[in-house]
VEXDREN-2710 file (C-alpha; in Angstrom, 1 decimal):
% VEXDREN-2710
k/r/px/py/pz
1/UNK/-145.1/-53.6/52.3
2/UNK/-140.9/-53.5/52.7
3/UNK/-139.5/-55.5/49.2
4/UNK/-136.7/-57.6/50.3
5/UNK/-132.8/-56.9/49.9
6/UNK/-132.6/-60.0/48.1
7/UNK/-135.2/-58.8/45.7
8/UNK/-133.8/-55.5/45.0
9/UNK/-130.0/-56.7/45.0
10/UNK/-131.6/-60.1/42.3
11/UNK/-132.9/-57.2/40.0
12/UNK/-129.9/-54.9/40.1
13/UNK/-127.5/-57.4/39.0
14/UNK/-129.9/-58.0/36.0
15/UNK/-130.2/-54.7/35.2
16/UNK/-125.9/-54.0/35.8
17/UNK/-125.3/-57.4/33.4
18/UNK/-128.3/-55.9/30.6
19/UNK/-125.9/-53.0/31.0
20/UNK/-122.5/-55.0/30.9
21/UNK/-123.6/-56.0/27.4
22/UNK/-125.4/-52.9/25.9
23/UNK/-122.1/-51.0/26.9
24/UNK/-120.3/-53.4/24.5
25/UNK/-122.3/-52.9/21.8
26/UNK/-121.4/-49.3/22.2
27/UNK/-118.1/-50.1/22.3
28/UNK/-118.4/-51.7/18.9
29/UNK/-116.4/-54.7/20.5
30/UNK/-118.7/-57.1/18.7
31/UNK/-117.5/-57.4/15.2
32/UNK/-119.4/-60.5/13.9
33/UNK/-123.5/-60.2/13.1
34/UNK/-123.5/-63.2/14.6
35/UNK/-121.9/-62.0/18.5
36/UNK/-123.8/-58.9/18.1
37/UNK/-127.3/-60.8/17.9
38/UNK/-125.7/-63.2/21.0
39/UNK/-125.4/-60.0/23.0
40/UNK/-128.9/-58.3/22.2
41/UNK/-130.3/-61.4/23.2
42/UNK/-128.7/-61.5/26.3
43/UNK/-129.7/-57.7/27.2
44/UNK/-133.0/-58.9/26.7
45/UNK/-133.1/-62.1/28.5
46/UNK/-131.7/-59.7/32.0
47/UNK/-133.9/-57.0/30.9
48/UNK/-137.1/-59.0/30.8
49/UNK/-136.1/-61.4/34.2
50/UNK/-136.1/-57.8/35.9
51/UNK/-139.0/-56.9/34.4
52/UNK/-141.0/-59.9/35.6
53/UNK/-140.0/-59.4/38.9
54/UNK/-140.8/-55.5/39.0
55/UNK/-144.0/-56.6/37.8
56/UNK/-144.2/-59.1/40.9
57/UNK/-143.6/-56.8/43.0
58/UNK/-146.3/-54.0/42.0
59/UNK/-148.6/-57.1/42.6
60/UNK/-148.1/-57.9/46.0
61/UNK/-147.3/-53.8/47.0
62/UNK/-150.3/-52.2/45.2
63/UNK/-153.2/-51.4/47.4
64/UNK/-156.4/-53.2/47.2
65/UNK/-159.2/-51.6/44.9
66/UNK/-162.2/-52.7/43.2
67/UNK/-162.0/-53.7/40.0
68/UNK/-163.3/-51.1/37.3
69/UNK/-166.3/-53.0/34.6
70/UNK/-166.0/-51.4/31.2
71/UNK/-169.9/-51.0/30.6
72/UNK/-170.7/-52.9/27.4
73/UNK/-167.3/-53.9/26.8
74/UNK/-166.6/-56.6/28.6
75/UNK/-164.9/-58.3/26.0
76/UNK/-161.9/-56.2/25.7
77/UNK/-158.6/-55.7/27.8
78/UNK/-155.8/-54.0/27.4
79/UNK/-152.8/-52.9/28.9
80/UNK/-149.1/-51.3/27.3
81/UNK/-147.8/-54.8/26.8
82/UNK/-150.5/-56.3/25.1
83/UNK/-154.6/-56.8/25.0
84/UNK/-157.2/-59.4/25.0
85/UNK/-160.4/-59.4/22.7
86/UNK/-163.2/-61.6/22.5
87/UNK/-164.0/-61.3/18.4
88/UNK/-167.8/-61.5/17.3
89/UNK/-167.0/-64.7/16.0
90/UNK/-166.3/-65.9/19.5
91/UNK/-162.8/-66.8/19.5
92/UNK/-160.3/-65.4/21.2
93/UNK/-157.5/-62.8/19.8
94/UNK/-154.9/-61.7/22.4
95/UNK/-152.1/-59.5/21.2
96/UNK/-148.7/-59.2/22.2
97/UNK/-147.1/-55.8/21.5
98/UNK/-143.4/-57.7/20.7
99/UNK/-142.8/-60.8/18.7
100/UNK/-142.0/-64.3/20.3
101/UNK/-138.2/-64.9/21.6
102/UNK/-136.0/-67.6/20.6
103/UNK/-136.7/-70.2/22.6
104/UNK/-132.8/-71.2/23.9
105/UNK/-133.5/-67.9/26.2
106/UNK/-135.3/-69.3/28.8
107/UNK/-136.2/-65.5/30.4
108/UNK/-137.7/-64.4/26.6
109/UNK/-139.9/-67.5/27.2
110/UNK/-140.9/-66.7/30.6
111/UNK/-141.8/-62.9/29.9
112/UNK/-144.4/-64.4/27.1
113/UNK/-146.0/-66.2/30.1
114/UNK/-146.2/-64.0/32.5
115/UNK/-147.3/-61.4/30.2
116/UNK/-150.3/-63.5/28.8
117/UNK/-150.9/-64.4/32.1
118/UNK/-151.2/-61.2/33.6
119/UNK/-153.3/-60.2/30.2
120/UNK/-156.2/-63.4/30.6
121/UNK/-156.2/-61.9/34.7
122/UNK/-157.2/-58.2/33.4
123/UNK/-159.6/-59.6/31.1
124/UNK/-161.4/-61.6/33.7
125/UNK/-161.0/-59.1/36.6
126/UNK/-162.7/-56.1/34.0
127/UNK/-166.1/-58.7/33.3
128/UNK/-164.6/-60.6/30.3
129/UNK/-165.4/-64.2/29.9
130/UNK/-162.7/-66.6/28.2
131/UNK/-163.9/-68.7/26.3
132/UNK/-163.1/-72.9/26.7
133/UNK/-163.2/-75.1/23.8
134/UNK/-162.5/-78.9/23.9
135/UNK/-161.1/-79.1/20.8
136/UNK/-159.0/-76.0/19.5
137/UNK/-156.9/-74.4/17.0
138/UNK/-154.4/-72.0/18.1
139/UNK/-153.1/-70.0/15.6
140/UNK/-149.8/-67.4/15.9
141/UNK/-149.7/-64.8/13.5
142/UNK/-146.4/-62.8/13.7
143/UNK/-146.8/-59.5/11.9
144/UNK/-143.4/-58.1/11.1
145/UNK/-141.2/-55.9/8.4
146/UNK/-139.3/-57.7/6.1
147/UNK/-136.1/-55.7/6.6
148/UNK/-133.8/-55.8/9.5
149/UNK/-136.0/-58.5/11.0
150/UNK/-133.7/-61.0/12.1
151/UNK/-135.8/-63.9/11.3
152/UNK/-135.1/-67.5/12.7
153/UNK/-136.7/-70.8/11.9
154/UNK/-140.9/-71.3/13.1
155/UNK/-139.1/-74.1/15.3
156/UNK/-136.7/-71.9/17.3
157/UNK/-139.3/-69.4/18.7
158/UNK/-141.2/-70.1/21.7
159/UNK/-144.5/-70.9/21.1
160/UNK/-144.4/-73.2/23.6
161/UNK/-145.1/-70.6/26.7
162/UNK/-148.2/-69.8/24.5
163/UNK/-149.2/-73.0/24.3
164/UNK/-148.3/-73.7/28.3
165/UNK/-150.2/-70.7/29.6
166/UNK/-153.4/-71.2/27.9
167/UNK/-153.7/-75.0/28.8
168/UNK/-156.4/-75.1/31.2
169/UNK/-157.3/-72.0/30.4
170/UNK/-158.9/-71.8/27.1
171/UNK/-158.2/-75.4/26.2
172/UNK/-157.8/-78.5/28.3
173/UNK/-155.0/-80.3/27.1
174/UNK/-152.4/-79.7/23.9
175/UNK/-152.0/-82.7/22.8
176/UNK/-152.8/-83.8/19.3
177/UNK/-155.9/-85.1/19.7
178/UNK/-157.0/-81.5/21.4
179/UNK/-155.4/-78.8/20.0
180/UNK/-153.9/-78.1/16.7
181/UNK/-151.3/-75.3/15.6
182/UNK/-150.4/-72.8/13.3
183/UNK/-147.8/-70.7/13.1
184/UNK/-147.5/-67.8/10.8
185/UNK/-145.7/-64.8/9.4
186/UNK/-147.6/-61.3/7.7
187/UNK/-145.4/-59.2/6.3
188/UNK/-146.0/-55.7/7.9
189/UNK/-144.2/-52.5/9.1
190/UNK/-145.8/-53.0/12.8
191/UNK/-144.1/-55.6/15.0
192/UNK/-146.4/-57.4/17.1
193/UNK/-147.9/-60.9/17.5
194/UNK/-151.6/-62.2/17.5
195/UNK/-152.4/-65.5/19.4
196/UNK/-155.6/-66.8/18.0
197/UNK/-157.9/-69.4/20.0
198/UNK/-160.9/-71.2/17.7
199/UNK/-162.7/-74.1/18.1
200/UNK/-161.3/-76.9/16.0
201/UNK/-164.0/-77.2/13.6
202/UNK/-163.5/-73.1/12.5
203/UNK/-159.5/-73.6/11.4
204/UNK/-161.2/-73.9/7.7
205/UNK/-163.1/-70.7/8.2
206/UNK/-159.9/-69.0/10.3
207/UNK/-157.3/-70.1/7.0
208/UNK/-159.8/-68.5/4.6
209/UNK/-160.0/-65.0/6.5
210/UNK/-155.9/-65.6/6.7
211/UNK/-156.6/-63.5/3.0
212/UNK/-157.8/-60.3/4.4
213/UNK/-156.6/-58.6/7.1
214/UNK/-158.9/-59.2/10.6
END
């Protein structure tokens, strides 16, 4: 299938303006710790719009195959940006091999959707079953090093496209009645980002395992 010239000139200028600013931080033109976190944030932000895209486009270009079944592991999917499990305990653990974006970058925001998205997809299309609960407790643990982390406040990082793309998914509705939230931090030299999904009734039993490592 021929990708459009609007699609490959959309993605070049992303990837020429995440260049634009990654050559000024070579440049050392940003003085301030404060411009120089602006300007990583905006490599990202291009960086990850492309990347949707790219990923867009493998979709609709790669040919048509069967879907392989993991024999007795249905519960498990995993691919380079992140994986799904299905725990013993029956809820649901999908990891995200980066930490959540600020949410005033609306592209950091959309790359957390697509990729869990794209993540609940493999895990259905390789024999895994989500799980649905009514009422649930959605728990994100952030494991991250203390040093050089650039920590911002629980209410600046977007947990909302976590919330948005497993409504209707996992859970029916976010409200407050339905599902209740949890953010936290673990202090750890990995950087990554677990999304747990419980039923409502298990938060007590999820906050006491919060004491040793899953």
């Amino acid at each position: 299938m021929e990708i459009s010239e609007k699609a490959i000139q959309d993605m070049q200028r992303q990837v020429d303006a995440c260049s634009s600013y990654i050559d000024a931080l070579a440049r050392n033109s940003c003085r301030s710790p404060e411009k120089v976190n602006t300007m990583l944030d905006a490599a990202m932000q291009k960086i990850e719009l492309c990347c949707i895209e790219l990923r867009r486009i493998c979709e609709i270009n790669r040919p048509a195959s069967n879907p392989v079944l993991f024999a007795q592991s249905s519960y498990y999917a995993k691919e380079i940006y992140g994986e799904v499990t299905l725990m013993d305990t029956g809820w649901l653990d999908i990891r995200l091999n980066a930490l959540l974006p600020h949410c005033r970058f609306s592209g950091g925001t959309q790359y957390i959707s697509d990729t869990i998205t794209r993540l609940l997809k493999r895990f259905r299309d390789t024999g895994g079953e989500l799980p649905f609960f009514q009422k649930a407790f959605l728990a994100i643990v952030e494991h991250r090093p203390v040093a050089g982390c650039g920590a911002f406040d629980q209410d600046n990082k977007g947990f909302k496209a976590v919330i948005n793309s497993l409504k209707g998914r996992v859970f029916a509705d976010d409200d407050q009645f339905e599902l209740s939230l949890g953010l936290f931090t673990i202090q750890d030299e990995e950087s990554c980002c677990h999304i747990y999904v419980t039923p409502s009734d298990a938060a007590g039993d999820f906050l006491y395992q919060m004491a040793e490592p899953f």
